[in-house]
DODRENKE-728473 format. One record per atom (N, C-alpha, C): residue in one letter; atom name; z, y, x. Coordinates in steps of 0.001 Angstrom, whole numbers, plus 524288, in hexadecimal, padded with zeros to 5 digits. Atoms other than C-alpha are relative to their C-alpha. Example, Ala and Ser with C-alpha at 12.3 -4.5 7.8 and 13.67 -1.06 7.14 Angstrom:
BEGIN
<node residu="a" atome="N" z="80000" y="7FB5A" x="8037A"/>
<node residu="a" atome="CA" z="81E78" y="7EE6C" x="8300C"/>
<node residu="a" atome="C" z="80000" y="804B0" x="80384"/>
<node residu="s" atome="N" z="7FFC4" y="7FB5A" x="7FCCC"/>
<node residu="s" atome="CA" z="81BE4" y="7FBDC" x="83566"/>
<node residu="s" atome="C" z="802DA" y="80442" x="7FCFE"/>
END
This chain:
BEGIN
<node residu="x" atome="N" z="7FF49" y="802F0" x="804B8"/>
<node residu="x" atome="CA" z="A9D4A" y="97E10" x="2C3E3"/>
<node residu="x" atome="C" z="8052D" y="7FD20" x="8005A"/>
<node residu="x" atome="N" z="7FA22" y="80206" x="80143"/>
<node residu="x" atome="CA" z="AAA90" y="978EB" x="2BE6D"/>
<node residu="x" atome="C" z="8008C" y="7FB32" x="7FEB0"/>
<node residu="x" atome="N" z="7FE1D" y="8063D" x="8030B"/>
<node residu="x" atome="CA" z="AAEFC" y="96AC8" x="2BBBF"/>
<node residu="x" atome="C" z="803ED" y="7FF9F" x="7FEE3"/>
<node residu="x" atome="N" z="7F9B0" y="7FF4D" x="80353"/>
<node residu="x" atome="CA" z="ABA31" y="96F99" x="2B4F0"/>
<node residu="x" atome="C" z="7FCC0" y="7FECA" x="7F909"/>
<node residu="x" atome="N" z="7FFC8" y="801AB" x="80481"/>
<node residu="x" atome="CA" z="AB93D" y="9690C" x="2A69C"/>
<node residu="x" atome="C" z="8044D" y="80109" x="7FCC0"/>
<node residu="x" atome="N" z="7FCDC" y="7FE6A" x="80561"/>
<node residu="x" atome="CA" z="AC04B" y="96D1B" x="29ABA"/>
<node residu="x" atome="C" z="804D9" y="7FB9A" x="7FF1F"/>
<node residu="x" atome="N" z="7FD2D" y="804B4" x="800C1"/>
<node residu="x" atome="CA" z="ACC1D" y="96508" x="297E5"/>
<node residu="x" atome="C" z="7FE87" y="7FF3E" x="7F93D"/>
<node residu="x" atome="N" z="800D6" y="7FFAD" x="80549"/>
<node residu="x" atome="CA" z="AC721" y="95E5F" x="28B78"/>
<node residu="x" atome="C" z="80350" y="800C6" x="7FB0D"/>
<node residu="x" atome="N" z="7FFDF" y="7FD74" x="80419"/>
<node residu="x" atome="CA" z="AD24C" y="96113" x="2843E"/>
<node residu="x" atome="C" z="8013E" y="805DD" x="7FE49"/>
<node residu="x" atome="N" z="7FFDB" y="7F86D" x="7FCE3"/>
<node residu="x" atome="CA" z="ACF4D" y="97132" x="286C5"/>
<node residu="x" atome="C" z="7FA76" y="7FE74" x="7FBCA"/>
<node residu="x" atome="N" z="8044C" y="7FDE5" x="80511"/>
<node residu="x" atome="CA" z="AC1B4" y="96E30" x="27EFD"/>
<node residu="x" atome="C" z="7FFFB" y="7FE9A" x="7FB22"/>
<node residu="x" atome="N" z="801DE" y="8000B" x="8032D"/>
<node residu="x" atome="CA" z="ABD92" y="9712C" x="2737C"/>
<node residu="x" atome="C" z="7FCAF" y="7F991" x="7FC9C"/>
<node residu="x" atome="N" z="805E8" y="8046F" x="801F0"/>
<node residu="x" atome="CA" z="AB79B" y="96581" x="2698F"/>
<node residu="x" atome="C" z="7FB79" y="80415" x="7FD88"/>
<node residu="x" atome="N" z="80307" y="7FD74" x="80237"/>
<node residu="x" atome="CA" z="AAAE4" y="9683C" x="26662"/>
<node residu="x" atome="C" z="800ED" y="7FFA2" x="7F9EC"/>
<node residu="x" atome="N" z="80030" y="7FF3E" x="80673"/>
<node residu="x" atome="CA" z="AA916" y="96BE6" x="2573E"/>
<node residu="x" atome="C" z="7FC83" y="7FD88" x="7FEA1"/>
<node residu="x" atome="N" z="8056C" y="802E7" x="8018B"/>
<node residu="x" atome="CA" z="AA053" y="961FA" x="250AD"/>
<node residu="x" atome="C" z="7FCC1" y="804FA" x="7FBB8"/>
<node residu="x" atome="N" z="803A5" y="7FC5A" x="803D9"/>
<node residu="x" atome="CA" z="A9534" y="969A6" x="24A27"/>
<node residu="x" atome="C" z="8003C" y="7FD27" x="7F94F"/>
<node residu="x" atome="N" z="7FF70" y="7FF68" x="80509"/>
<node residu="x" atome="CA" z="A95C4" y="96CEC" x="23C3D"/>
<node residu="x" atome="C" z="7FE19" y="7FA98" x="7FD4C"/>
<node residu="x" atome="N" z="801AB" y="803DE" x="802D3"/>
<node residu="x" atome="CA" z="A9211" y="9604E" x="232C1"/>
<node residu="x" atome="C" z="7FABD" y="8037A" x="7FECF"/>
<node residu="x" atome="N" z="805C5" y="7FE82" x="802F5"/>
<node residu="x" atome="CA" z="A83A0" y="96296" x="22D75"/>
<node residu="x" atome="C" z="8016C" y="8012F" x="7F8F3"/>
<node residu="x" atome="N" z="7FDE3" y="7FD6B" x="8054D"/>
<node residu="x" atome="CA" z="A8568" y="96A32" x="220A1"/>
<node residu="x" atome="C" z="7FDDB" y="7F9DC" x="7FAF5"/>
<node residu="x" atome="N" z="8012C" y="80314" x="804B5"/>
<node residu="x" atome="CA" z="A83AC" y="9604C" x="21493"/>
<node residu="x" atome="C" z="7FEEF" y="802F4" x="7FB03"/>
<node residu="x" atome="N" z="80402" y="7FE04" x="802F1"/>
<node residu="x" atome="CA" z="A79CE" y="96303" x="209F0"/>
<node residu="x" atome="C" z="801D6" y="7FC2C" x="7FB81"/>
<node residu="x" atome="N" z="80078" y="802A3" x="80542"/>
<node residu="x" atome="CA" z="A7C91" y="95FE1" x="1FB38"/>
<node residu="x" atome="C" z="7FD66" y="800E7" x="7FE0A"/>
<node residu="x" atome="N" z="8055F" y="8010D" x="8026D"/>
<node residu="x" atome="CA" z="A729F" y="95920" x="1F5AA"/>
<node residu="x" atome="C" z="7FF6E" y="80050" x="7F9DE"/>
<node residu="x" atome="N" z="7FEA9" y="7FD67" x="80595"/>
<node residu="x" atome="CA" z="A7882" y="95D21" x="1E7F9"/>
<node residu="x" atome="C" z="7FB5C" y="800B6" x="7FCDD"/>
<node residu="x" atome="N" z="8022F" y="7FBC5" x="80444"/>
<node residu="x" atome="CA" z="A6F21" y="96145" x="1DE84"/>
<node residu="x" atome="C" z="7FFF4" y="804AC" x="7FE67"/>
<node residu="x" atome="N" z="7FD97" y="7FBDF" x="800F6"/>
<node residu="x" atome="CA" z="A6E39" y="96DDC" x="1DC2C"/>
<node residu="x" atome="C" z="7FF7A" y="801DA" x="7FB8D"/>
<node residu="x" atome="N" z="7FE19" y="7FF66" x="805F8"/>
<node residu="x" atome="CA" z="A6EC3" y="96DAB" x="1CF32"/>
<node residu="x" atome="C" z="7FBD6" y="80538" x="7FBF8"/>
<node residu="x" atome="N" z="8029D" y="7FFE8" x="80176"/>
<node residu="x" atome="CA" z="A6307" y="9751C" x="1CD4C"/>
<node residu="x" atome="C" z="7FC7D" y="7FD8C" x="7FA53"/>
<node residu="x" atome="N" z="80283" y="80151" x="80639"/>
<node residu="x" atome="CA" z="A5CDE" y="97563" x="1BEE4"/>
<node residu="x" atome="C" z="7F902" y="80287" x="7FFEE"/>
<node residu="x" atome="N" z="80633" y="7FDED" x="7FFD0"/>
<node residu="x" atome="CA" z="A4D5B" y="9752F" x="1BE74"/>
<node residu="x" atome="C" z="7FE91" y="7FE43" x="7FBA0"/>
<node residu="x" atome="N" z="80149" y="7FE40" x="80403"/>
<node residu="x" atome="CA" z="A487D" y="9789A" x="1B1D3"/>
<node residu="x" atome="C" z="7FA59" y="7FF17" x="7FFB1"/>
<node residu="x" atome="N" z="804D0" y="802BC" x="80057"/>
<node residu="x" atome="CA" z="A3C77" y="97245" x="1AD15"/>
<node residu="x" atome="C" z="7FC61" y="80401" x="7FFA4"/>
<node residu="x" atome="N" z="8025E" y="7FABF" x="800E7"/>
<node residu="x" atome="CA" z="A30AF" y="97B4E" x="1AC73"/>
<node residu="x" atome="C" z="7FC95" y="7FE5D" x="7FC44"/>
<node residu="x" atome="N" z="8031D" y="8012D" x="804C8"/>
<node residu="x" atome="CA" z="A2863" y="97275" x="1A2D1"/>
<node residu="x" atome="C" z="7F9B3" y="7FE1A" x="8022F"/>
<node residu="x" atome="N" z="80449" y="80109" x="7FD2E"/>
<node residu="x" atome="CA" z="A1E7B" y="97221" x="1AD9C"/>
<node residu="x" atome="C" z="8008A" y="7FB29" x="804A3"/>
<node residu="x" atome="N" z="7FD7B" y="80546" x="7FE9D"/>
<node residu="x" atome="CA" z="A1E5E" y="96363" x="1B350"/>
<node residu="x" atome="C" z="7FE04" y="80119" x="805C8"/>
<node residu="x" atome="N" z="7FFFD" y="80035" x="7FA4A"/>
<node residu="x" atome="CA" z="A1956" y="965E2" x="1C1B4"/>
<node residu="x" atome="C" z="80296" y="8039A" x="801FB"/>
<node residu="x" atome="N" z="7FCD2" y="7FD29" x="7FDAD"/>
<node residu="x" atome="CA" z="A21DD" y="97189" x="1C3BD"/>
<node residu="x" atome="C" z="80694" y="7FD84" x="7FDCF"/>
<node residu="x" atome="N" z="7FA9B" y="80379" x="8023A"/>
<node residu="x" atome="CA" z="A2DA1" y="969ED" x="1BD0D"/>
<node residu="x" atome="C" z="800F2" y="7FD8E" x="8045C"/>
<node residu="x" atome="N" z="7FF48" y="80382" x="7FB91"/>
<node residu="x" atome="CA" z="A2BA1" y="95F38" x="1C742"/>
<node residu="x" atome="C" z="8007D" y="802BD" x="8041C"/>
<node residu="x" atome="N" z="7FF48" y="7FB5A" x="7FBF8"/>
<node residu="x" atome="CA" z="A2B2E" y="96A0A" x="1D241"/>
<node residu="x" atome="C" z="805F2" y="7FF4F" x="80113"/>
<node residu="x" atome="N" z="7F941" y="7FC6B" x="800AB"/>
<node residu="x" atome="CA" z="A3852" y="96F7A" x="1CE04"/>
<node residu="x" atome="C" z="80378" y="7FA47" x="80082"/>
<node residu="x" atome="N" z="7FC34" y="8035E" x="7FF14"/>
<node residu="x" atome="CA" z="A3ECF" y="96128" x="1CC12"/>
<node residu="x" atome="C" z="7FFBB" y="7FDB1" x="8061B"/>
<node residu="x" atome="N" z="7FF99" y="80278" x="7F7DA"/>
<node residu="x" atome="CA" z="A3AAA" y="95E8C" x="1DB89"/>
<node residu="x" atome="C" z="8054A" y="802EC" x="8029F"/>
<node residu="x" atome="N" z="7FC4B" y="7FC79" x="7FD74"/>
<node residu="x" atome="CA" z="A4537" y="969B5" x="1DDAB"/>
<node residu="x" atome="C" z="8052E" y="7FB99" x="800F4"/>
<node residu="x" atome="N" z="7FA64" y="8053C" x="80149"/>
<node residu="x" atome="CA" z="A4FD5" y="95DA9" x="1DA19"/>
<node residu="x" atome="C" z="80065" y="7FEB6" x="806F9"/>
<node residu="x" atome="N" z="800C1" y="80231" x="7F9D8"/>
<node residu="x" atome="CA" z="A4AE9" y="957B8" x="1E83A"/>
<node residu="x" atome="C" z="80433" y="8053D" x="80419"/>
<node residu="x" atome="N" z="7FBDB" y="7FC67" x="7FE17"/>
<node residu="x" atome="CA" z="A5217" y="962C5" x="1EEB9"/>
<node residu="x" atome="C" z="804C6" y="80008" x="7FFDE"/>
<node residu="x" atome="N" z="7F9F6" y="80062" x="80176"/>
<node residu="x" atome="CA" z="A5EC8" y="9612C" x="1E939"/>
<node residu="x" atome="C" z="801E0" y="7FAA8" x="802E9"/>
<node residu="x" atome="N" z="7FEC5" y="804B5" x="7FE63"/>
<node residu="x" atome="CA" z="A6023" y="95375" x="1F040"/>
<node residu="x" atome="C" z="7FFF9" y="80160" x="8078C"/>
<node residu="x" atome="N" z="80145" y="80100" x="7FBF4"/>
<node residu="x" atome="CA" z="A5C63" y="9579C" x="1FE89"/>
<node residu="x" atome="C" z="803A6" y="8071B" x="80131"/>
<node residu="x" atome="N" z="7FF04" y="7FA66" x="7FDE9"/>
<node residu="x" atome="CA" z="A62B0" y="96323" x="20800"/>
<node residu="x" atome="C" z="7FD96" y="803B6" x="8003B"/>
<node residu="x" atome="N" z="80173" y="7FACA" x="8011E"/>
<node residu="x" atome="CA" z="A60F3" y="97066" x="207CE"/>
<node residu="x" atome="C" z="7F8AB" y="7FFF7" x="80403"/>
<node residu="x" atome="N" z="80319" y="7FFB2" x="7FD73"/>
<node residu="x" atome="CA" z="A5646" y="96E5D" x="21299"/>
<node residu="x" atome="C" z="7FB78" y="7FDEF" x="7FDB0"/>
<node residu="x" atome="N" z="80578" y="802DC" x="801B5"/>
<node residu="x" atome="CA" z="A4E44" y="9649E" x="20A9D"/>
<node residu="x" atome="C" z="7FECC" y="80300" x="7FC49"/>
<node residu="x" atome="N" z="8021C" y="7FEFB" x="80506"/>
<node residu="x" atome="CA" z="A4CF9" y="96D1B" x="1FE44"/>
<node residu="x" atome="C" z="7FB0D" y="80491" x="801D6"/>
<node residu="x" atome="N" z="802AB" y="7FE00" x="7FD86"/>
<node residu="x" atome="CA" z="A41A7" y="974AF" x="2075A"/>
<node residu="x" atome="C" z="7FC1E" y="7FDC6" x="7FD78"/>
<node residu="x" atome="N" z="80437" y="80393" x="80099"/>
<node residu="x" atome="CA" z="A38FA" y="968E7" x="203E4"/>
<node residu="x" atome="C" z="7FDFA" y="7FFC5" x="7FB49"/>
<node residu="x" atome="N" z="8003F" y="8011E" x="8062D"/>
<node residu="x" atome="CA" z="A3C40" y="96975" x="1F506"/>
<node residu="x" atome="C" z="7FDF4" y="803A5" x="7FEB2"/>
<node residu="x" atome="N" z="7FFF9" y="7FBA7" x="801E7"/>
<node residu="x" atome="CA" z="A3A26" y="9773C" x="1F3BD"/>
<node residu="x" atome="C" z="7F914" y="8011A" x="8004A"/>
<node residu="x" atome="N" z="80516" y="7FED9" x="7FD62"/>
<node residu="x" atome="CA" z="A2D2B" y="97843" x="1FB73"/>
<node residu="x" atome="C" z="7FC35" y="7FB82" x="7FBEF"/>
<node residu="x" atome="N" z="8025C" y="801CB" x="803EA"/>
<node residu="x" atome="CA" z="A2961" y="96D4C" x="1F277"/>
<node residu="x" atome="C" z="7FF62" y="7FFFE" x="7FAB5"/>
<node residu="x" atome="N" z="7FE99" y="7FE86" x="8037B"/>
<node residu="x" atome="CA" z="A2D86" y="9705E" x="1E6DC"/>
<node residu="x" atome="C" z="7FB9E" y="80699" x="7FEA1"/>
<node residu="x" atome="N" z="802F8" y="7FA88" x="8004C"/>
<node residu="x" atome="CA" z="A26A3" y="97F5D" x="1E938"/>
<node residu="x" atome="C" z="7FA0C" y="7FE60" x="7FFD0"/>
<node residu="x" atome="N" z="804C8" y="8009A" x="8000E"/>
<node residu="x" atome="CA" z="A19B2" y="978EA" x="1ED33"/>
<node residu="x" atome="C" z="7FCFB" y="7FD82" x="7F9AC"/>
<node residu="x" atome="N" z="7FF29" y="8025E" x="803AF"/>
<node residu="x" atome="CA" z="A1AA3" y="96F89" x="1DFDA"/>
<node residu="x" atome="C" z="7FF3B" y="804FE" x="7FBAE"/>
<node residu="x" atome="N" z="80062" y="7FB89" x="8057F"/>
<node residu="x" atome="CA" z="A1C92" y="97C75" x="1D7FE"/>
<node residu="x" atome="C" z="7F9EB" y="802AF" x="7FFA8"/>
<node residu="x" atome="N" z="80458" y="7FDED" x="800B9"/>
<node residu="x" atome="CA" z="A112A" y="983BA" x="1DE1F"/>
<node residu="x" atome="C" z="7FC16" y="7FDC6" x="7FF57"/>
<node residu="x" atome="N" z="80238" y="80170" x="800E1"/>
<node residu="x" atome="CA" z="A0962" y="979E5" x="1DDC0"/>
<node residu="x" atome="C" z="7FF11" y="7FF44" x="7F8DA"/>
<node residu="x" atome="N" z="800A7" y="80018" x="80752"/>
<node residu="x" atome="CA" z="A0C4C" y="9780A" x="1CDC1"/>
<node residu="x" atome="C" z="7FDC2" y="8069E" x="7FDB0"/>
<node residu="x" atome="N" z="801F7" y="7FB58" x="8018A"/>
<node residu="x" atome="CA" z="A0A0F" y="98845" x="1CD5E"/>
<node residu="x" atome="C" z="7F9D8" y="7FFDA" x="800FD"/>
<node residu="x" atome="N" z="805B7" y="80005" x="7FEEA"/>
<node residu="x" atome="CA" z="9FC36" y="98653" x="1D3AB"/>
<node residu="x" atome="C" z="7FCFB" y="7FCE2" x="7FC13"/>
<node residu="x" atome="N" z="80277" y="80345" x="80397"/>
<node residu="x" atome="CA" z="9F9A5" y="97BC7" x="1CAC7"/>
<node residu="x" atome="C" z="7FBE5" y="80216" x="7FAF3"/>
<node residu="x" atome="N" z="80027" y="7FDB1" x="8045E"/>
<node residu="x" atome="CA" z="9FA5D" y="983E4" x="1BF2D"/>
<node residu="x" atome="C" z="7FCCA" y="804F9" x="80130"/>
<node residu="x" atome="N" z="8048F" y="7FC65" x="7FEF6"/>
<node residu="x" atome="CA" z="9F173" y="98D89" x="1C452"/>
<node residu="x" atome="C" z="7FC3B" y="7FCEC" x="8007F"/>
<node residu="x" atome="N" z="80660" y="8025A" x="7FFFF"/>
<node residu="x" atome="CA" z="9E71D" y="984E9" x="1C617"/>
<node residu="x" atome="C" z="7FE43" y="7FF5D" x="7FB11"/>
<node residu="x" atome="N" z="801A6" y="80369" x="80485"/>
<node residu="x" atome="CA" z="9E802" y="97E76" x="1B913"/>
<node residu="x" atome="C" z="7FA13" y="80547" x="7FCE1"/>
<node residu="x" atome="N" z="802C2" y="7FC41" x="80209"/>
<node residu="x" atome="CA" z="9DC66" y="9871C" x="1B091"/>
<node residu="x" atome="C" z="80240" y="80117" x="7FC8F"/>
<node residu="x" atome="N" z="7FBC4" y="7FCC6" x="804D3"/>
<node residu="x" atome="CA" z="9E1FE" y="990E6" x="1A5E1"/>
<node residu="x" atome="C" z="7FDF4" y="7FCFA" x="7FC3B"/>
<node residu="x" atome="N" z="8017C" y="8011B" x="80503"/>
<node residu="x" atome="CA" z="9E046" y="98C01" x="198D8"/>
<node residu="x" atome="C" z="7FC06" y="80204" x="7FC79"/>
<node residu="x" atome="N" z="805F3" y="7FD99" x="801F2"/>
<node residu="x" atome="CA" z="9D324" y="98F0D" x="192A5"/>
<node residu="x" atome="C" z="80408" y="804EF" x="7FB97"/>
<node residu="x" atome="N" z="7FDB9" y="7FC20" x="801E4"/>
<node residu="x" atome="CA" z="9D519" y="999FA" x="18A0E"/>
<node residu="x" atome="C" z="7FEFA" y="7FE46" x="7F9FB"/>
<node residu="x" atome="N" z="8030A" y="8007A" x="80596"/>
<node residu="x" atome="CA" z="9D4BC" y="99870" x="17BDD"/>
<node residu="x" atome="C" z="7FFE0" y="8024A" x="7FBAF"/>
<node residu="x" atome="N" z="803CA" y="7FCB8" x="803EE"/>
<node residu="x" atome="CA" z="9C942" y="99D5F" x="17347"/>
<node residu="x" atome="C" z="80324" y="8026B" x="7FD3E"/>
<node residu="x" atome="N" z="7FFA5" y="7FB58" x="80447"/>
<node residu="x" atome="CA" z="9CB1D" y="9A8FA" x="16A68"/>
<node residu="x" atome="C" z="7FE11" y="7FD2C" x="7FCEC"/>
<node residu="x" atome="N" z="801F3" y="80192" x="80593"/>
<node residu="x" atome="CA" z="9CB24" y="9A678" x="15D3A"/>
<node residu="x" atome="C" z="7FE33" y="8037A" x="7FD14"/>
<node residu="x" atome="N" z="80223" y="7FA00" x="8019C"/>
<node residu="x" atome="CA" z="9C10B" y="9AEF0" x="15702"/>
<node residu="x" atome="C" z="8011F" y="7FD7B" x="7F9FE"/>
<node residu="x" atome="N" z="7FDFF" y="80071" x="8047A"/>
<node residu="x" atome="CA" z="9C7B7" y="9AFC6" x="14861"/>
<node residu="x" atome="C" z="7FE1E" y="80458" x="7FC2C"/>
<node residu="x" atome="N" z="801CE" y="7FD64" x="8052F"/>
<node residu="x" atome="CA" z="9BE3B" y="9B679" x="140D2"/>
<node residu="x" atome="C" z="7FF0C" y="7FE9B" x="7FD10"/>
<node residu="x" atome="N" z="801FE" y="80399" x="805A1"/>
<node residu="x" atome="CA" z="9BC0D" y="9B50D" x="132F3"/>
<node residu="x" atome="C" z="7F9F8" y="8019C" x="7FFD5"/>
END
């Protein structure tokens, strides 16, 4: 083994590692279009929450936002169909 050392000015500086990328929290300017139906409306305006947080958080919005919908699709299957209504017997 050697105890010969580098003359320091022979090395290299290290390279500081890259900055951490920066995330604009922009808006994305996304247009959500009312559907007329008020618990899937509210759904769709949760999407807004996304536009404020990094790419990583919109995981949370999405997954909630999806559960919010199916849950409003299940809804509407439960509800019962609308009775049917009577024939009109129109004889003279």
């Amino acid at each position: 083994m050697s105890d010969w050392m580098p003359d320091p000015e022979t090395v290299p500086e290290a390279t500081p590692p890259p900055a951490a990328p920066s995330y604009d929290t922009a808006p994305l300017g996304v247009v959500r279009t009312p559907t007329g139906h008020a618990g899937v409306d509210a759904r769709l305006e949760r999407l807004a929450d996304a536009d404020h947080l990094p790419a990583d958080g919109h995981t949370e919005v999405y997954e909630d936002v999806h559960r919010g919908l199916r849950d409003e699709l299940t809804a509407l299957d439960a509800r019962p169909a609308p009775a049917p209504t009577p024939a009109h017997d129109n004889r003279s």
